[in-house]
N, C-alpha and C positions, 0 to 999 in steps of 0.2 A: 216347300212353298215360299213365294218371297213374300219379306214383311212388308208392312206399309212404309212409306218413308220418313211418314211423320212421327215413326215410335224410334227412327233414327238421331232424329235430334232433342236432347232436352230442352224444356222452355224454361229458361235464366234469366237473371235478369243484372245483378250488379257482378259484373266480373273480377274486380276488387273494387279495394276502397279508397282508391285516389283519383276519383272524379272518368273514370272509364270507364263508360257505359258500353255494352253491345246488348243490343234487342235482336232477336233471332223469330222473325214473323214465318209461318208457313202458308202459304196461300199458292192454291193448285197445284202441291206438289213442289214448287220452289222454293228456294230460301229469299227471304229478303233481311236485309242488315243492315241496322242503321247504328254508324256508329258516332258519338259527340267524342272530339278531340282537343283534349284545354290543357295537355303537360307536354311532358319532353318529348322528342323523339323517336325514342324508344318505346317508349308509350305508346306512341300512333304507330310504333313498325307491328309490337305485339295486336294491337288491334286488329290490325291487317293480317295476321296471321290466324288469327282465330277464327277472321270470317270466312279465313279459305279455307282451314279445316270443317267451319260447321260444314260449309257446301258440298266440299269432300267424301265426309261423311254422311251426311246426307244421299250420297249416291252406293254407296256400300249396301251389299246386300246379306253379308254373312256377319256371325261371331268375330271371326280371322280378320277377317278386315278392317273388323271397326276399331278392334285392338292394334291391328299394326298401324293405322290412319293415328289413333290418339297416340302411340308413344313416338312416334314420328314427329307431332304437333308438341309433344311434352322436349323431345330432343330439337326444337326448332325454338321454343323458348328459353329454351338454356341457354342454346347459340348465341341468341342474341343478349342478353345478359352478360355472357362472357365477351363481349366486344363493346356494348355498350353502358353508361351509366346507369340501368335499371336498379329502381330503390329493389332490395331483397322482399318485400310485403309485395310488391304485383308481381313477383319472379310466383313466389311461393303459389298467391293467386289464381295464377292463370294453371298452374300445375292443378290444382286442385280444383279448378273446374272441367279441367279436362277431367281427371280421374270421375267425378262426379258423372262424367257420359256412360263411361265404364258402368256406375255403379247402378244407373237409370236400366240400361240392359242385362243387370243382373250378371256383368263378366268382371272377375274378381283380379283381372289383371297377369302380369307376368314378374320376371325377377328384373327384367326393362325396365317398369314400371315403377316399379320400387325403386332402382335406381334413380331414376329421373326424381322421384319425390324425397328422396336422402339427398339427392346436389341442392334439390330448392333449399330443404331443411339447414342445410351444412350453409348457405349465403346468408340467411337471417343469423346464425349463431343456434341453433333451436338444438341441445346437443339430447337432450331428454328424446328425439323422435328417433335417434337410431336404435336403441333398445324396441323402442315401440312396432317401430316398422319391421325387424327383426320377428316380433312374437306377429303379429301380425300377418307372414306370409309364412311364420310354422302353421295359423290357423287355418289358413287359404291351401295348405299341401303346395303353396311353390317354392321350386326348391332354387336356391340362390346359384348364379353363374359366378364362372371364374372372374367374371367383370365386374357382379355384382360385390363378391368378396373383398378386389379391390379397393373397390368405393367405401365400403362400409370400415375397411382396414384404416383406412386413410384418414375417414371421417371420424372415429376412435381415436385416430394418431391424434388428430388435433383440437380435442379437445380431454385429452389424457385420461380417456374413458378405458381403461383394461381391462375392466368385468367384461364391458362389448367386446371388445378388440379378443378378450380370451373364448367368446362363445365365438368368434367367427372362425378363431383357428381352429374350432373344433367342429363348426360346418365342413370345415376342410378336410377337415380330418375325413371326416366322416363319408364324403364324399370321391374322397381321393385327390383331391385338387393339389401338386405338389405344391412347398415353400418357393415361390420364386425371390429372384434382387429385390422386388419393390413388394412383395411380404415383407420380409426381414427390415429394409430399408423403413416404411412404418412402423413394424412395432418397435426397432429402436426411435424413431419418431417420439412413441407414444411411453416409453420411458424413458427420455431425455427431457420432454414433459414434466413427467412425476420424478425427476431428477435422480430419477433412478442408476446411477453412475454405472455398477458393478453388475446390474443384471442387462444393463447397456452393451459392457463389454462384452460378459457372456455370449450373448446375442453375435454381435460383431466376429467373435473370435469363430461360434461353431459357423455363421456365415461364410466367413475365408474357409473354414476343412472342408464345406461342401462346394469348393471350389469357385465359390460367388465372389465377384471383385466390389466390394463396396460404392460406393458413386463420391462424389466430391459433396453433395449434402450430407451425404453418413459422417465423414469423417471432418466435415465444418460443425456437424450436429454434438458430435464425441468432444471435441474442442471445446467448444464453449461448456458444455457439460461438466468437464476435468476440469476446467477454470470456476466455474460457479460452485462447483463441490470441494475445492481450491487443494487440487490436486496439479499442482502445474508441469510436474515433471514426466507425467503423463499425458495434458495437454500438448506439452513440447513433443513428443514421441510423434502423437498420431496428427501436428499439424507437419512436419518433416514427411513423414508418408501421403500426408494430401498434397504437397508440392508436386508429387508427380502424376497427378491425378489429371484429365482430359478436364479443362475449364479454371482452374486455377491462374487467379488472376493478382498481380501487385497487389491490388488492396486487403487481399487478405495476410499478406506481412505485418499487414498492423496486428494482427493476433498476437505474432512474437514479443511486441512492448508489454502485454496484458500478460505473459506468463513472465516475463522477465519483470514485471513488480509482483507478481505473486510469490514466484521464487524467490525474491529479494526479502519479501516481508517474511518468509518462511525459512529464512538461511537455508536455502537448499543452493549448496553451492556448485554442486554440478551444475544442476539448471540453469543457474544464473551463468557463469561461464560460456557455455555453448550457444545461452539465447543472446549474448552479448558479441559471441562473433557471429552472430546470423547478420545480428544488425547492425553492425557495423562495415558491412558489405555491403547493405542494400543504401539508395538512394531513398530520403525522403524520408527517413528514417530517424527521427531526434528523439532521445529520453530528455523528459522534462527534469527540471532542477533536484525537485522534490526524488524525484526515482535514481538518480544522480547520486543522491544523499544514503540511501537506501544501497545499494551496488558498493557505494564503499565501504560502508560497515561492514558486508559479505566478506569482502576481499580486504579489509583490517581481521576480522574473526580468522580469515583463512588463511593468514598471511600470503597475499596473492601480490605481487607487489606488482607484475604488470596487469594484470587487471586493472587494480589502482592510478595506474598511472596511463592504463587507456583512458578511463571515465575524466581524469583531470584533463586530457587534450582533448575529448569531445567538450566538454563543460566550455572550454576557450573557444574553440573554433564554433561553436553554437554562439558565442557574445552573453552568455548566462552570465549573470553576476555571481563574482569570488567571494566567497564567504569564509570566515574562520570555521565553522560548523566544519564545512566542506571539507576542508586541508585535514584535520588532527584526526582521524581513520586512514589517511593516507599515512601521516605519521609517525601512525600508530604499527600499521602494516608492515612497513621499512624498516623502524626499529625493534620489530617482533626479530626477525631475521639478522639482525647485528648488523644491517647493510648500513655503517654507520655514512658515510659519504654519503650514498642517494637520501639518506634519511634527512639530510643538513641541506640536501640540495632543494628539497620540498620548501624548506624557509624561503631559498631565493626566488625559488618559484612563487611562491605568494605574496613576495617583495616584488616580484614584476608584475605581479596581476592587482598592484597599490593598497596590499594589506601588510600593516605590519605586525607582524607575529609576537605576541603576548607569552605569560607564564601559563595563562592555559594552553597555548600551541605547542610546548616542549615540555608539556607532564610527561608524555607515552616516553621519550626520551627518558628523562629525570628516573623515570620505573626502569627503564631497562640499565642502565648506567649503576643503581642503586648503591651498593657496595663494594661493587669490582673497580677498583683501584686502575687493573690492566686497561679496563673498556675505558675508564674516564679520561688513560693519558694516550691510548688511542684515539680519541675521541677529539684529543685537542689536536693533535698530529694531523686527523682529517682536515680540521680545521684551516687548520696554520696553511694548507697545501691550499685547500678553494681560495684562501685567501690571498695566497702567490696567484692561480691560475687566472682568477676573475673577482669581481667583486660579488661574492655570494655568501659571504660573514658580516653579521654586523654587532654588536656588544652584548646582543639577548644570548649570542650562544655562547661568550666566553663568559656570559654571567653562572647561566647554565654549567658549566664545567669547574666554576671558583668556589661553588655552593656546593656544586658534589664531593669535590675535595676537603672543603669544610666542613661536609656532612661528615665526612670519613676521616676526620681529625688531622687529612694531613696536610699543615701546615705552609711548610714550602711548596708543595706544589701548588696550593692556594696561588702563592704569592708568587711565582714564576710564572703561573697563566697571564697573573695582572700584568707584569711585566713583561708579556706578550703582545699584551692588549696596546700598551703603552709605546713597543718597537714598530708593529704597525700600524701605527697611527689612528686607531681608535679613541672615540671619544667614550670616556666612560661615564655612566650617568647613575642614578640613586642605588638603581641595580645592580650596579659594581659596588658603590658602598655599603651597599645592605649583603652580599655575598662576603666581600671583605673582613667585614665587623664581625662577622657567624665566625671565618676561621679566626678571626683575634679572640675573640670570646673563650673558644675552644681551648686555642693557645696561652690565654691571658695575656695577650700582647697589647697593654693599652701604651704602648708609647708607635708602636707599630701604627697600630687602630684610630690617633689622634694626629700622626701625621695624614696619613691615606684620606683624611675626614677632611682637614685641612685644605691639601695639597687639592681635590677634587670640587669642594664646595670653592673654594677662590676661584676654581675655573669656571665658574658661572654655571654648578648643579644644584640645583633646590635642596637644602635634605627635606624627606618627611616624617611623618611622625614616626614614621618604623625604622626610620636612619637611627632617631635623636634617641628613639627609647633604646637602641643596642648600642648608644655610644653612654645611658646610662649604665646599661647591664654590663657593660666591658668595664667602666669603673671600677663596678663592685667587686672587678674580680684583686683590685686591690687592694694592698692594704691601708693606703692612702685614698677614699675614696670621694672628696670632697669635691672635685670636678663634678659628680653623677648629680649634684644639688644646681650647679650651673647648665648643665644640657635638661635636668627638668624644668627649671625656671624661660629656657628658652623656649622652651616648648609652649609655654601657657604666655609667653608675650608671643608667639605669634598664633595664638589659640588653637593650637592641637591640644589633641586629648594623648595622654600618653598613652601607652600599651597594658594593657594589666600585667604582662609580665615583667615588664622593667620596676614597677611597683613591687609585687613581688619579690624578685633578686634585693629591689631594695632597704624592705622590709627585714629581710630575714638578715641583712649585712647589718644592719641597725641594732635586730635583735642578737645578731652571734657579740656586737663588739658594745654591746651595753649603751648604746646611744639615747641619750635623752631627746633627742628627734624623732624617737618611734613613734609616739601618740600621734604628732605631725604628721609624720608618714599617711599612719594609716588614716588618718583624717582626709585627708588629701586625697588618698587613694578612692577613697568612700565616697567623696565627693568628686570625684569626675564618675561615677558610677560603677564601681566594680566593686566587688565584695570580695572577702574574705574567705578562702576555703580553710574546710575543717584542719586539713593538713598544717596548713599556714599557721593556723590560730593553738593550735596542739606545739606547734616550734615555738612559737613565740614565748609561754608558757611554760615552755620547758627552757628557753634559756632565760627567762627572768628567774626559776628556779634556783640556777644554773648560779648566776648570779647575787643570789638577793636568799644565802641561805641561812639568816637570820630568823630567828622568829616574827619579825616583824612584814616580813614576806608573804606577798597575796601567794595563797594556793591554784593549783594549778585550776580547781574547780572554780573558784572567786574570778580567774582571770576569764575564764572561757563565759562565764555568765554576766560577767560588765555588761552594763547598756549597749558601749560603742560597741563591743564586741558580737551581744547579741545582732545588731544589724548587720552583721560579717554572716550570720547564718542564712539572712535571708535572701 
């Protein structure tokens, strides 16, 4: 028997709630529709859709039809949604007043259905209704299509739902519905999500055996994942594999920068290596200064010397500012390897980029040089050569070479470098005398020590305080040592502070030779603020002993607990 027509339409009244009214009158059997229109577009198109479904349905005489009429009307809503600005609350809306015609005729819907009301769900954000809807059409006995599985997969993926996302794979299951690319393809989605790295791969890996080619989102998805989980040697792997994927475009090169400072901050030196010739072939392509900084350390730790010396010619050719920072991992890298020439060339090169290289620039140097004798007069031999072929020596390196020989006591060669310095025409400056004075010291050459001092300071070089206090300590090493009272007196007319160590050396000279200047001394000493070590105070002590073996002689205890001397403890 046919129904009435009027049991075909429900009577509704707010369709949502942003001022969209449709009234739905029945009068003879017709529909009348009156709708008010006061927002977007969109709004008025949904409007208009709705009143041609009521009419539609309205002429429907069966179950079947009123069901394929509404999710037809619910996939006409979506449509337009997905084209136009529709807020997600009237998407939702209108979905649920259609379902509502459904629920007036007592027909509990299809797995259509449900779809249609998980996309509305999925545009507001509402991720609590996929679960819902789920138990919901177990209550109803309909059983989910491979379309709807999708949806639901999808809708899971994106909001890192797994509980759901693992009951749908087991509707699948259940039903036979095989794994397809965009199964797999979502659930890695939906732990990349929950940063699930390792059970990501997994996923990935059994998807390739069953012969599945992953998509260019998989393996952009895997990327970022291996970087956030700061894995970069494996982001590198699987962005190289998405290169040759259908859709890969230039801007995802940029990913390469992002594992090349992961790898950097990770000393992963493979890594870094390989992402640094990606990019350096590609166009558009600049590591910033900061990552610049980072890459050399890599290739100083690894001694990589051209690695090193690729980042210094991107760093110029970008117009980045030269920094000392920057250089001394380079020269660090070059002297790891004994390449002593490229290592001395790095100076010139920092001399042309308008930094002049300091005693922190040539520590890495100073370490490798340390004791070997052979490397130091190697070392000058490179020298001597850049310095024929071009100007790329300047007096910090044969300062460098006067102090290693002075470190190593020996002597002459100290003083044949100077005498190097002096045939090519170098100017020597405080740094020559301060290297100079170390081998006199060593030597006890104070007649050597006071010409060199002379001959240098006439030529218009400052000394400083560090000059004046080893031209005291070279004194002391005589036995004449009344000049060490003139180079400290010049020091305090032009108000330096002396060294604690020349103090020191002079201290203990006063005390070996019985000098009634000692109290001086140390007074002096006290007063430019340097105290007293135990050591010091135990010497002095023991040669006033030494001295003064009378009974009338302070004990070694009496001297250590004097006043002045207590303020040596503190």
């Amino acid at each position: 028997m046919l129904r009435s027509t009027t049991r075909l339409i429900p009577r509704f009244s707010h369709v949502n709630a942003t001022d969209l009214q449709i009234k739905i009158r029945l009068c003879s059997g017709a529909v009348e529709t009156t709708v008010r229109r006061e927002s977007t577009s969109a709004q008025r198109s949904m409007s208009n859709r709705l009143s041609k479904a009521a009419n539609e349905i309205s002429r429907n005489t069966s179950d079947q039809e009123i069901l394929a009429s509404v999710e037809e009307r619910m996939k006409d809503v979506l449509n337009i949604a997905s084209v136009k600005s529709t807020p997600g609350e009237v998407v939702v809306n209108q979905i649920l007043k259609l379902q509502a015609i459904l629920r007036r005729h007592n027909l509990k819907g299809s797995a259509d259905t449900y779809e249609s009301l998980l996309s509305a769900h999925s545009i507001i954000g509402d991720k609590k209704q996929g679960a819902i809807l789920l138990k919901e059409m177990r209550a109803n006995g309909i059983q989910p299509t491979k379309s709807y599985c999708n949806r639901a997969l999808h809708f899971a993926a994106r909001f890192g739902d797994s509980i759901l996302q693992a009951e749908i794979l087991n509707e699948m299951e259940t039903l036979n519905y095989p794994k397809t690319n965009k199964t797999y393809q979502e659930m890695i989605f939906c732990m990349q999500k929950n940063q699930e790295l390792e059970h990501a791969l997994d996923t990935f890996d059994l998807m390739k055996r069953h012969g599945m080619e992953p998509s260019l989102l998989v393996y952009m998805g895997l990327v970022n994942l291996s970087l956030s989980s700061n894995y970069p040697s494996m982001a590198y792997e699987l962005l190289e594999a998405a290169e040759k994927q259908n859709g890969y475009e230039e801007r995802h090169n940029k990913l390469y920068l992002d594992i090349l400072r992961s790898a950097a901050l990770k000393n992963e030196y493979t890594t870094v290596k390989n992402a640094w010739k990606k990019i350096s072939t590609m166009e558009q392509m600049f590591p910033d200064n900061g990552l610049c900084h980072y890459i050399l350390q890599v290739a100083a730790s690894n001694s990589d010397i051209e690695l090193a010396d690729d980042v210094i010619q991107i760093v110029g050719k970008q117009g980045l500012p030269y920094t000392e920072s920057l250089f001394v991992p380079l020269i660090q890298a070059f002297a790891s390897t004994s390449d002593i020439k490229s290592t001395f060339r790095v100076l010139h090169v920092m001399r042309k980029a308008g930094l002049v290289p300091t005693k922190y620039s040539v520590i890495p140097i100073a370490h490798k040089l340390g004791k070997d004798i052979n490397a130091i007069k190697k070392a000058r031999d490179v020298i001597e050569e850049l310095a024929k072929e071009e100007t790329t020596s300047d007096i910090l390196e044969f300062n460098l070479l006067i102090h290693s020989f002075a470190y190593n006591g020996d002597y002459d060669e100290a003083m044949e470098t100077y005498y190097t310095v002096i045939d090519i025409g170098l100017k020597p400056d405080t740094g020559t005398i301060d290297a100079l004075l170390d081998a006199c010291v060593h030597a006890e050459r104070a007649d050597t020590g006071v010409q060199i001092y002379d001959k240098i300071t006439h030529g218009g070089v400052q000394p400083s305080s560090t000059t004046l206090s080893k031209m005291v300590t070279l004194m002391c090493t005589q036995d004449d040592f009344e000049d060490a009272f003139v180079y400290l007196e010049k020091m305090k007319s032009l108000e330096m502070v002396p060294l604690r160590g020349c103090y020191y050396k002079l201290i203990k000279k006063l005390a070996y030779t019985n000098d009634p200047r000692l109290e001086m001394a140390i007074e002096d000493m006290e007063g430019c603020g340097h105290s007293l070590s135990k050591h010091l105070l135990e010497y002095i002590a023991e040669k006033e002993e030494y001295h003064n073996p009378t009974n009338n002689r302070r004990t070694k205890q009496e001297i250590q607990f004097d006043n002045r001397f207590k303020k040596g403890y503190r």
